[in-house]
C-alpha positions in Angstrom: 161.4 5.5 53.7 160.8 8.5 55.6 163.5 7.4 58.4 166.2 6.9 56.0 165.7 9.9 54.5 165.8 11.9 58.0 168.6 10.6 59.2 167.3 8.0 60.9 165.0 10.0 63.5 162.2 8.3 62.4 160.7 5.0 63.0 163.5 2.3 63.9 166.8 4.1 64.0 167.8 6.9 66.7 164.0 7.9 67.5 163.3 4.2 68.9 166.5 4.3 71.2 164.9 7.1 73.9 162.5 4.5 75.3 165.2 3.1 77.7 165.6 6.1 78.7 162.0 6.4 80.1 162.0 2.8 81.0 164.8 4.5 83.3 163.1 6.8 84.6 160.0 4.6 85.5 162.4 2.9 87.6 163.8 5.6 89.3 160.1 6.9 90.2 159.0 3.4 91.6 162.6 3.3 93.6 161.9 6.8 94.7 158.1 5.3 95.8 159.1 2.4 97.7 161.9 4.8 99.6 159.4 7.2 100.3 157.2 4.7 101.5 159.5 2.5 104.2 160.9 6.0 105.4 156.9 7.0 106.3 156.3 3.7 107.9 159.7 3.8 109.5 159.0 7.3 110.9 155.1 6.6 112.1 156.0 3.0 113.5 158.5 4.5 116.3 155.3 6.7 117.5 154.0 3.4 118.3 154.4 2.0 121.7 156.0 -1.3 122.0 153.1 -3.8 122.9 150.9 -1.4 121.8 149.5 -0.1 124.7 151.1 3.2 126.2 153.1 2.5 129.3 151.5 5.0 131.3 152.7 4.5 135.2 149.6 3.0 137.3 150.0 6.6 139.2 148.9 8.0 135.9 146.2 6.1 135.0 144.6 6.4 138.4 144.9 10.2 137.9 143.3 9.9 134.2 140.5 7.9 135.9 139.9 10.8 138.8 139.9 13.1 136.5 137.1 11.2 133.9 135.0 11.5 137.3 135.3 7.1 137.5 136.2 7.4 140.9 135.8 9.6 144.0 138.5 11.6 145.8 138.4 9.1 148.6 139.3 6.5 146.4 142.0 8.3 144.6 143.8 9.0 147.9 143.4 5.1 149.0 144.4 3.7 145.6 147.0 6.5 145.7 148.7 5.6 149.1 148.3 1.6 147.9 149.9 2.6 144.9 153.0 4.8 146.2 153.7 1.9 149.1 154.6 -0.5 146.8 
C-alpha cells in the first residue's frame, strides 16, 4: 500500500531495482581483487631465480665461504687458481 502511494519507492517498484547495481559493484571489487592479486604474484615471482637457487658464479660462492671463516686463506687461493683455470 505504502509503495503505491510513494510513487513506487517502496517495496517492489523503483526501490528494489538499485540491487544490480550493488551486485555491480561486488563484481567490480572481486575483479579489482583478482587483478591486484596476479599483478603481486607477477611482480614477486620475477624476484625469484629460475631453478630456484641464485646463480651465484662458483668464484662467488668460494668468496662467501672465505668470508663465513669455512675455509682458510690457503685454500681460497688454491680453489681460487683451480677455479680461474678452467
Amino acid at each position: 500500500m505504502w509503495g503505491n502511494m510513494m510513487g513506487g519507492w517502496g517495496y517492489g517498484g523503483y526501490g528494489s531495482g538499485g540491487y544490480w547495481i550493488m551486485g555491480l559493484g561486488m563484481l567490480v571489487f572481486w575483479i579489482g581483487i583478482i587483478v591486484l592479486g596476479v599483478y603481486l604474484f607477477r611482480r614477486n615471482a620475477s624476484h625469484i631465480p629460475k631453478g630456484g637457487v641464485f646463480n651465484n658464479s662458483a668464484l662467488d660462492i668460494l668468496r662467501e665461504r672465505y668470508a663465513r671463516g669455512e675455509i682458510d686463506s690457503a685454500e681460497f687461493q688454491s680453489r681460487k687458481a683451480d677455479l680461474e683455470r678452467k
